[in-house]
Backbone bond lengths (Angstrom), bond angles and torsions (degrees), N, CA, C in turn:
res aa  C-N    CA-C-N  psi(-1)  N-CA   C-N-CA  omega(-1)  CA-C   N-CA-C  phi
1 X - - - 1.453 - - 1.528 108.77 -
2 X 1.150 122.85 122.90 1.706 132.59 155.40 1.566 100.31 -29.43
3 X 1.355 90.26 160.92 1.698 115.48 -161.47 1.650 84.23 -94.07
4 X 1.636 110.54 165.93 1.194 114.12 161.72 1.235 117.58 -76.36
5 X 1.746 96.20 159.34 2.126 107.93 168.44 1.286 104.20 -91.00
6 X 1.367 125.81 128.11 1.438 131.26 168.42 0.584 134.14 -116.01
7 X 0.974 156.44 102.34 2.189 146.62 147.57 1.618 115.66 -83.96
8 X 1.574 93.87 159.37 1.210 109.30 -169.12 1.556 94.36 -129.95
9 X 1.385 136.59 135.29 1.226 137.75 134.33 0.987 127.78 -122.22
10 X 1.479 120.46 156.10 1.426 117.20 154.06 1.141 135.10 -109.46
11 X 1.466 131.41 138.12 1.404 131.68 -135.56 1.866 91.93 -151.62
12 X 1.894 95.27 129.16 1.532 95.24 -173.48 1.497 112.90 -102.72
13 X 1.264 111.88 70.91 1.189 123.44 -157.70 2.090 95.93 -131.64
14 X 1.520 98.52 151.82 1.451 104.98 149.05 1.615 129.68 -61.42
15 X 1.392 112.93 120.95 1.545 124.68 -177.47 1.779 100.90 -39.47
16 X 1.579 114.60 -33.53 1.358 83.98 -149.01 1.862 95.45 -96.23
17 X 1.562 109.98 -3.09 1.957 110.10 164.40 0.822 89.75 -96.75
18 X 1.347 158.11 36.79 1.668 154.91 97.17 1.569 106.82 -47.86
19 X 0.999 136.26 -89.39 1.248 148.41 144.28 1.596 126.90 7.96
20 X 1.467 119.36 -58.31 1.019 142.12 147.43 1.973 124.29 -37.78
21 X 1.541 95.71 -54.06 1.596 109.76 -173.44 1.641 89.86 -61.99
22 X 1.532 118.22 -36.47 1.643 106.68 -158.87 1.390 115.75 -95.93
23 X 1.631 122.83 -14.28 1.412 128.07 -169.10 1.588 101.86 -96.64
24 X 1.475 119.15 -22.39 1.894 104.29 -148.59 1.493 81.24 -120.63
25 X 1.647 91.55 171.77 1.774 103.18 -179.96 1.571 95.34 -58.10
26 X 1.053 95.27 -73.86 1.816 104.42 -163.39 1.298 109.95 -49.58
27 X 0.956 146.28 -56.61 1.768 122.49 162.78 1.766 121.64 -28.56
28 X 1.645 102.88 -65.15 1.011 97.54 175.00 2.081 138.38 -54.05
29 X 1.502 82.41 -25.89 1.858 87.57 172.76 1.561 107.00 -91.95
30 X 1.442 117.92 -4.33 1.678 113.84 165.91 1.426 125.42 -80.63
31 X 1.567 93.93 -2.63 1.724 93.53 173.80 1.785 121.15 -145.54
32 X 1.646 96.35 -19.69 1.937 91.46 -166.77 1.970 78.83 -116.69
33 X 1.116 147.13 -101.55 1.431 141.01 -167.35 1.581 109.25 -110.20
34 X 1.627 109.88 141.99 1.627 93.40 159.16 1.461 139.10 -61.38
35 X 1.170 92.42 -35.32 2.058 93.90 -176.28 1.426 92.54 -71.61
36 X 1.462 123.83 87.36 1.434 111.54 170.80 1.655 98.28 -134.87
37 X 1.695 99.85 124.88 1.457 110.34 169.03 0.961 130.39 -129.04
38 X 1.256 112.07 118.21 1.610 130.94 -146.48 1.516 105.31 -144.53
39 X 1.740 127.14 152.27 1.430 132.35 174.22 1.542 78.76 -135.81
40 X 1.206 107.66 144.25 1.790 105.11 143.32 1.534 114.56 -112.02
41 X 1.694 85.47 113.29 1.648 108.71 -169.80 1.806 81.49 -161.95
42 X 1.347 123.32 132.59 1.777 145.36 -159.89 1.903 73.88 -91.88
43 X 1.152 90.94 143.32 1.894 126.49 -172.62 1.374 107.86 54.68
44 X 1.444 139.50 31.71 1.352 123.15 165.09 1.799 97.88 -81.38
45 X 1.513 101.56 -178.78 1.241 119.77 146.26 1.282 154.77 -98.67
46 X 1.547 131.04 69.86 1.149 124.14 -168.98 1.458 121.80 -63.37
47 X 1.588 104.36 125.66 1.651 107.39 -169.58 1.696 88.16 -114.35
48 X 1.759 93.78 137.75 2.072 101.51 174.65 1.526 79.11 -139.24
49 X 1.470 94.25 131.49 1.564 138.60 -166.73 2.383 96.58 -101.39
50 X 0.891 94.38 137.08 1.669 98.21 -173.95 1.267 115.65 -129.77
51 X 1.474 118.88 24.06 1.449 121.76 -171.05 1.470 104.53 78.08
52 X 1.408 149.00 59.33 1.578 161.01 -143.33 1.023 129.30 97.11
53 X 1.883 120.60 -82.83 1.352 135.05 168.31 1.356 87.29 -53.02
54 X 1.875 90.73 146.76 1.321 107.89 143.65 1.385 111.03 -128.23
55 X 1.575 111.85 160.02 1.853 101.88 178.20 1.894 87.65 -112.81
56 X 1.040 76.68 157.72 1.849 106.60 170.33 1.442 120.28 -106.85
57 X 1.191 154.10 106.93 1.526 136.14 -150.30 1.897 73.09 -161.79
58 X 1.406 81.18 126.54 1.695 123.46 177.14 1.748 107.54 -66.68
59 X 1.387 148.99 132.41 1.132 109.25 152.79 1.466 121.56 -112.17
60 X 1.302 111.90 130.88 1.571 128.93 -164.06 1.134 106.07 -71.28
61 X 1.448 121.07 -53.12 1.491 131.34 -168.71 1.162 146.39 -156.22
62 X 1.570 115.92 102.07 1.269 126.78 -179.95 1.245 137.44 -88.10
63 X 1.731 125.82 114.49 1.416 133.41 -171.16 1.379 103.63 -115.80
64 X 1.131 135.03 96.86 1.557 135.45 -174.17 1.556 104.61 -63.38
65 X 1.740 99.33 126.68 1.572 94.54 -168.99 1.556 125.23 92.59
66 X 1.662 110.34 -38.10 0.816 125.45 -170.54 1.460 133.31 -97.72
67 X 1.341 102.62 -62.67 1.594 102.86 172.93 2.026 99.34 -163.33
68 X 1.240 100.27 158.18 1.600 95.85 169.68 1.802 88.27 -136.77
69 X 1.505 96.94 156.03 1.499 125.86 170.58 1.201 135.66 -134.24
70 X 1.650 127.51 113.84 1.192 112.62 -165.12 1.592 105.27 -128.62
71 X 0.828 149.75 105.17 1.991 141.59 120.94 1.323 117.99 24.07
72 X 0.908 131.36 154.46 1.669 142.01 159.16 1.545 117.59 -93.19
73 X 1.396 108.46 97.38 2.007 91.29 -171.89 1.184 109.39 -90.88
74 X 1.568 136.20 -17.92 1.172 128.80 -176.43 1.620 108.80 162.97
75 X 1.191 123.97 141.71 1.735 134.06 163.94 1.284 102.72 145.94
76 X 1.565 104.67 -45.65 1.894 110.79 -172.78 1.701 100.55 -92.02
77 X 1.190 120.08 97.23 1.539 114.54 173.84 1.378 100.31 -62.25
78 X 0.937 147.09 -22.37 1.873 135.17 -173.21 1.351 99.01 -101.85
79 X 1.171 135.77 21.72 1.507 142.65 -167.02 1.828 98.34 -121.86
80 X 1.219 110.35 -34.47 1.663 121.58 -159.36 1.988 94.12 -52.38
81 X 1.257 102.82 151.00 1.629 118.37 -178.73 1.795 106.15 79.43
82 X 1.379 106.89 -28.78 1.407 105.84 -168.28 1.537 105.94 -53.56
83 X 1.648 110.91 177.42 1.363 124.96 176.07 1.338 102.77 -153.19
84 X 1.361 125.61 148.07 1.385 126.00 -175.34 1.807 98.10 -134.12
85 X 1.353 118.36 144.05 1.317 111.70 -154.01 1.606 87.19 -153.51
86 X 1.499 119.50 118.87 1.554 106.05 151.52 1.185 117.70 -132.27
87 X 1.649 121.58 140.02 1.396 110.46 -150.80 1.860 74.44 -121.80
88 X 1.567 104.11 162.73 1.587 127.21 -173.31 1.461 106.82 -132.59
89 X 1.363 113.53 107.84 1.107 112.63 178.09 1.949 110.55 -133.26
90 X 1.471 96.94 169.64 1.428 96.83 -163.43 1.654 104.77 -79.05
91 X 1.796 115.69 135.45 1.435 120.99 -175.74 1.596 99.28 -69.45
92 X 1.339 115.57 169.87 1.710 119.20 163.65 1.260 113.13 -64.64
93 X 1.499 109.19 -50.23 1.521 111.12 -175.72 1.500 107.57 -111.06
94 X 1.631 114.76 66.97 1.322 133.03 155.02 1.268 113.42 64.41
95 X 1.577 128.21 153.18 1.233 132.46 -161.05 1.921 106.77 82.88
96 X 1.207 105.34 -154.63 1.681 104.99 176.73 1.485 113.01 -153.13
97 X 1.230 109.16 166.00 1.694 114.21 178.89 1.769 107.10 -119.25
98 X 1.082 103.67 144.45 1.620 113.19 -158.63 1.746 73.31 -116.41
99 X 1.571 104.37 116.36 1.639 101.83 145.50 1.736 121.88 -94.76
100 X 1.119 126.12 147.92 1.570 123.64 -163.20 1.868 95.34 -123.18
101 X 1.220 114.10 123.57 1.081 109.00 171.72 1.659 111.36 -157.47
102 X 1.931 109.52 122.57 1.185 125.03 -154.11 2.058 86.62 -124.26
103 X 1.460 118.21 93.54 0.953 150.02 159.84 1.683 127.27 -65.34
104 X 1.246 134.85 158.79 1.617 149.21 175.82 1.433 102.22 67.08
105 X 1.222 128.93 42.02 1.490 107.64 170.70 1.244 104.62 -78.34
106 X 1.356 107.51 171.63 1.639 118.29 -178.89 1.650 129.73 -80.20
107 X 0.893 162.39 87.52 1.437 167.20 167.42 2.062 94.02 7.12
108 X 1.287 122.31 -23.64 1.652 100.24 -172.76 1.455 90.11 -120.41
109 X 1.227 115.26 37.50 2.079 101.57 -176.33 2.244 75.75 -98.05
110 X 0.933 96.48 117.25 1.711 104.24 148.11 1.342 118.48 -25.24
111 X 1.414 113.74 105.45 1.250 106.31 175.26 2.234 121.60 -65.11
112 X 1.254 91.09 -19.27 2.241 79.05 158.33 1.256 89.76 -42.54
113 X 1.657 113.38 -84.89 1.319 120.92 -158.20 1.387 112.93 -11.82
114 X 1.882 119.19 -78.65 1.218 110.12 -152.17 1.959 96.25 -78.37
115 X 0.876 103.63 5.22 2.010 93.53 171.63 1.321 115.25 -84.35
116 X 1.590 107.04 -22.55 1.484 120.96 178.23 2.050 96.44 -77.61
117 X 0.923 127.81 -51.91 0.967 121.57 -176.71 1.776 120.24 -75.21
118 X 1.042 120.28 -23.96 1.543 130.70 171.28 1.612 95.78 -87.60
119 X 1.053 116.56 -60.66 1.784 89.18 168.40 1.412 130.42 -47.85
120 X 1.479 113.08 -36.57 1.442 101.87 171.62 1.784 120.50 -87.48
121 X 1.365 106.05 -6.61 1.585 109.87 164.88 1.548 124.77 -69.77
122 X 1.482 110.15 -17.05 1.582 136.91 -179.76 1.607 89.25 -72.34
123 X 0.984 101.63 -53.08 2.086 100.99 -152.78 1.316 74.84 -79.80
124 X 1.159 153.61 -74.77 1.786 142.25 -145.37 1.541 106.10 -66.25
125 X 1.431 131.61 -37.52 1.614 138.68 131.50 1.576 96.39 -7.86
126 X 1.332 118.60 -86.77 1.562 134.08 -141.20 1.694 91.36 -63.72
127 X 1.346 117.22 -46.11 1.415 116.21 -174.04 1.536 114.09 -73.87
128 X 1.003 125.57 -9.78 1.524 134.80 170.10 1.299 95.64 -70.63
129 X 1.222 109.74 -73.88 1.681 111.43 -177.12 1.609 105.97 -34.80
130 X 1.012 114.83 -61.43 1.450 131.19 -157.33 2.177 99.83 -55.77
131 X 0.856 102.69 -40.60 1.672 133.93 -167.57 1.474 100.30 -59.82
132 X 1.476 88.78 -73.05 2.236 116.85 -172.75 1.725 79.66 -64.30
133 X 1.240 153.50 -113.31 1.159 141.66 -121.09 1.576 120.85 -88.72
134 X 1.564 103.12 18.23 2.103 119.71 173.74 1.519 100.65 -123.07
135 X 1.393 112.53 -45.21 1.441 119.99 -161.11 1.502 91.43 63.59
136 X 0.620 149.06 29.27 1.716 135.28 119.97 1.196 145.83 -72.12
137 X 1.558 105.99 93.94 1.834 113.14 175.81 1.590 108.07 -19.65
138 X 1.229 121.70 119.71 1.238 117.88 148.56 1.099 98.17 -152.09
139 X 1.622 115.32 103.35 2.159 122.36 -176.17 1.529 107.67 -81.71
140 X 1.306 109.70 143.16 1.213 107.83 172.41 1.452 119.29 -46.73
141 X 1.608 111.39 -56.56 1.292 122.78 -177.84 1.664 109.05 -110.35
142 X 1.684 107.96 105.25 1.268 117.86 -167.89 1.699 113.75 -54.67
């Protein structure tokens, strides 16, 4: 199995509009795509729409403040087994660091592929940050 995609930021924001940006629709379309529909409630389905594709991503696990976890349920066939996980924890020198980690890829997905996709998980990273400490929508994918 391929290694995980990671990022790390730090973001001077409260854990729980950290928290917020990653569980509810409206967080999520203020920073990674607009068509994003999402509840945070553990076994819904969050579906994010990309101008065609849509992905389906399960959510496994909710820690308010803490961390959210979601599955791949269906849209991205090279996505299937994956898990996407970002945990929020407190920085040393105040504010917090969001670790990002998108896990189970497959041993024959092309590694372009997953650089194409960890590069664009970096910039949707950067817009979280950007989001949690402006509160200004600006989605990666309008």
């Amino acid at each position: 199995m391929a290694g995980p995609l990671m990022h790390m930021v730090a973001i001077d924001a409260d854990a729980n509009k950290i928290y917020e940006a990653l569980s509810t629709a409206k967080g999520l379309a203020s920073f990674w795509t607009a068509d994003s529909h999402a509840e945070p409630k553990v076994g819904s389905i969050a579906k994010f729409g990309f101008h065609g594709p849509v992905l389906e991503m399960k959510v496994e696990t909710l820690e308010p403040g803490k961390r959210v976890r979601w599955s791949t349920h269906g849209g991205f066939p090279q996505w299937n087994g994956t898990t996407v996980t970002w945990e929020i924890e407190p920085a040393k020198d105040g504010g917090h660091e969001v670790t990002f980690n998108h896990e189970g890829w497959p041993d024959e997905l092309p590694a372009k592929d997953l650089a194409s996709v960890n590069y664009t998980w970096g910039r949707v990273v950067g817009r979280l940050k950007k989001y949690a400490e402006t509160g200004k929508p600006a989605p990666f994918f309008p």
